[in-house]
N, C-alpha and C positions, 0 to 999 in steps of 0.2 A: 410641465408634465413630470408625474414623479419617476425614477428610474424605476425599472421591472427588477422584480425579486428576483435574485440567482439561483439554482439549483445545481445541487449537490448530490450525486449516487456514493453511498457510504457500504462496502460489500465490507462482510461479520462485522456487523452493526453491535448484533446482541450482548457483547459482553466485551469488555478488555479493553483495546485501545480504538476497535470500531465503536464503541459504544460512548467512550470518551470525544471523539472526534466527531462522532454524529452530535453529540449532545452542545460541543463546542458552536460548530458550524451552524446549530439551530442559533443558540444564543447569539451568533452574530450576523443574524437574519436571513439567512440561506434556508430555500425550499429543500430539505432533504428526506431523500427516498433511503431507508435503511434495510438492505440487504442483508438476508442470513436465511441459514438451514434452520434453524434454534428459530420455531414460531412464538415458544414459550417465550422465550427469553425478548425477542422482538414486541411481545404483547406489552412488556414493561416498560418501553421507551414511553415517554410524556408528547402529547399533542404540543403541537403538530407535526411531529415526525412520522412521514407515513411508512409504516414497516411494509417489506417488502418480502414475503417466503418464497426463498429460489434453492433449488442444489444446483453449485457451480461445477459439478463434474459430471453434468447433462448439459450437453452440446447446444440443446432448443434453449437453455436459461437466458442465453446474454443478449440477443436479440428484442426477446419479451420484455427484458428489464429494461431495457430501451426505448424501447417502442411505447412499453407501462410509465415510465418516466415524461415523455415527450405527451401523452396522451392528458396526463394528468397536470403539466406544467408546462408546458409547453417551449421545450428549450434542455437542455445537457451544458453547465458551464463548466462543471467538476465532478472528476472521476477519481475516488479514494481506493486506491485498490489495495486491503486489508486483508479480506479472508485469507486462511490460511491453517495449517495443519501444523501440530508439533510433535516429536518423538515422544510424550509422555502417552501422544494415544497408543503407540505400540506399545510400551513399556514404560510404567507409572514412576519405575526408579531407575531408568536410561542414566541418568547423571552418574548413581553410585555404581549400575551395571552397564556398561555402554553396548548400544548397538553396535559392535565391530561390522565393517564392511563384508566381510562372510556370515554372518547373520540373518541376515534381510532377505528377504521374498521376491522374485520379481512382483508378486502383487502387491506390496506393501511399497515397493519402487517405483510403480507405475501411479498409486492413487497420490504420493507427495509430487511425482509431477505434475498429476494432472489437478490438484489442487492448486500448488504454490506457482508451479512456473506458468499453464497451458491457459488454467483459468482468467489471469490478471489480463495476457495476452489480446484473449479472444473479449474479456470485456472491455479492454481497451480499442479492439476491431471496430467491435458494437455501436459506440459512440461517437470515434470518429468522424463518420459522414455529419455529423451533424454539427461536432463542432467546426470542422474545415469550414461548410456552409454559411456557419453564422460568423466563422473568422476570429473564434475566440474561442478558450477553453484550456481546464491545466486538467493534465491527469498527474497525480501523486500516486508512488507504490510504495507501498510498506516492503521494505526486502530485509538483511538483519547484517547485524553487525559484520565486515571484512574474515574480521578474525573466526567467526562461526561458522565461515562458509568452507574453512580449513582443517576444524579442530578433529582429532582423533574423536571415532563416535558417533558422528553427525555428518555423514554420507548423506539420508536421507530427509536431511533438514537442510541442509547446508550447501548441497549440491544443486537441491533443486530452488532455493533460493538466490543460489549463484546466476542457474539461467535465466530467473526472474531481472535481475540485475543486467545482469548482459542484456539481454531481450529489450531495457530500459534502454541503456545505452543507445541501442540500433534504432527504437521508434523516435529518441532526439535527434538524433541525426537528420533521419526520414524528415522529420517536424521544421529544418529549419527553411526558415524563410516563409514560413505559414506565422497565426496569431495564436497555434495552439503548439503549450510546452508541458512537457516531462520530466519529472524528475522526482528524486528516491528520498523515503525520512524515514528513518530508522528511531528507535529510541536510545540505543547506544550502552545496553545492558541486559540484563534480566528485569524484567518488569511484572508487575503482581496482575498478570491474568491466565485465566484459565490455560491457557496454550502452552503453560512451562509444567502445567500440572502439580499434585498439592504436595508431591515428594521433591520440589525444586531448592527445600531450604526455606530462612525467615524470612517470609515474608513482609516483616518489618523493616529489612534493609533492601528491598526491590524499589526498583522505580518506579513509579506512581504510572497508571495510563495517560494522566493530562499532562505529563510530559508532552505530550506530540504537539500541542494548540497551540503556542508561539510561534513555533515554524510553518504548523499549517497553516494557521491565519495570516501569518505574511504573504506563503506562497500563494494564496486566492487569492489576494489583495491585488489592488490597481499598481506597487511600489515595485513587485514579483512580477510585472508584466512581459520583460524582455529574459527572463531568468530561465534557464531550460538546459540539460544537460547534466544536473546537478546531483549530489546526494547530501542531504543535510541530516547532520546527528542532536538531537534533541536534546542528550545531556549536554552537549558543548555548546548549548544557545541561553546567552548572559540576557534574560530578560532586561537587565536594569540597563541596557545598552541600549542604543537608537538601534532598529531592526536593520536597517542594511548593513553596521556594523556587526550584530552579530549573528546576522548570516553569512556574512564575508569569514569568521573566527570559526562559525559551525559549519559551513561547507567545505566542498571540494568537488573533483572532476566526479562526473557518473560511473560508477564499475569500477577499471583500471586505465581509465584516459590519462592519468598522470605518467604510467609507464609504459604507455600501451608504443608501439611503433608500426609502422602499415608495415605488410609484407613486400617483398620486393617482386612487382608482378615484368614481364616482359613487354615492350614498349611494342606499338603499331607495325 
């Protein structure tokens, strides 16, 4: 009997590094459902990638995409969680003008959480029950580089991808001793998609979007089965290398597990 096709939910599919990994994951036979606000840009993917038009900062999206996935394929083995918001949508030249922390809106505060941190969150909720059920399943988040989540400027990119990151952290945890794992790929620079916006600089020296595909493809792979807790950076992954070597070079702990230390709570 031949093995059943896998599927794959790909959220901002339309363009950048959703639209690289969508495109990846088909070519390596995965049923994938591609998620995005941008129907235009969704119209563009090539069969059979079924585009999926949702806004993930309505609460009813994550359920449906679920339920629309499971309906049409019967099964959730992988959750790409990409969408995500950049400071060029506030301000096209943030880089040369930065958004200082007294700048910002609470409205403008509230929509990058509820994009970058609440959304991945709650569509990682979404899926859950289903992958638990069937005892299998990786969910991947896109979160951003260490350093961006600090740098003067990027309060509102950087923070709420922090709690993206953190929020990772907690559902490994949750995850262990189940067949479904979590973990973080970042690209590990500036990379040439719309999300850095067209004032970011040469675009000839940006990272390419199919950066991501060696690490993704590993981590859906049968080799990535026990692997959970992780964040792995894209530029530091040596294709010419056997894969478990260089995701052993390209990873490390999830968030701050490296320095992290529990609090000292009071005993029974």
């Amino acid at each position: 009997m031949p093995t059943p096709q896998k599927t794959a939910i790909v959220t901002g599919a339309a363009s950048g590094l959703g639209r690289a990994m969508a495109l990846g994951l088909a070519d390596a036979g995965f049923n994938v459902i591609a998620v995005d606000l941008n129907a235009d840009g969704l119209g563009t993917l090539p069969a059979p990638i079924a585009p999926l038009n949702a806004d993930l900062a309505q609460p009813d999206s994550f359920e449906r995409i679920a339920a629309e996935t499971i309906t049409r394929f019967g099964g959730i083995d992988v959750l790409v969680n990409n969408a995500g918001i950049g400071q060029a949508a506030i301000r096209p030249d943030q880089r040369s003008h930065p958004i200082r922390f007294w700048h910002i809106t609470p409205e403008q505060w509230q929509r990058f959480v509820t994009i970058n941190a609440t959304a991945p969150i709650l569509m990682s909720r979404a899926v859950l029950p289903h992958m638990l059920q069937a005892n299998s399943g990786r969910i991947i988040t896109v979160t951003t580089s260490l350093g961006t989540m600090v740098r003067a400027g990027h309060l509102l990119y950087g923070s709420s991808k922090a709690a993206l990151e953190s929020s990772m952290a907690v559902l490994a945890a949750d995850l262990a001793g189940t067949e479904v794992t979590a973990n973080v790929l970042v690209p590990g620079g500036t990379t040439d998609t719309p999300l850095v916006g067209a004032q970011a600089g040469d675009r000839s020296k940006m990272l390419r979007p199919e950066i991501m595909l060696p690490p993704l493809l590993w981590l859906v792979s049968d080799q990535a089965a026990g692997v959970s807790g992780r964040r792995f950076i894209a530029a530091d992954w040596d294709a010419s290398r056997p894969a478990p070597q260089a995701a052993e070079a390209a990873g490390a702990p999830v968030a701050w597990l490296s320095i992290a230390r529990m609090p000292i709570e009071p005993g029974p």
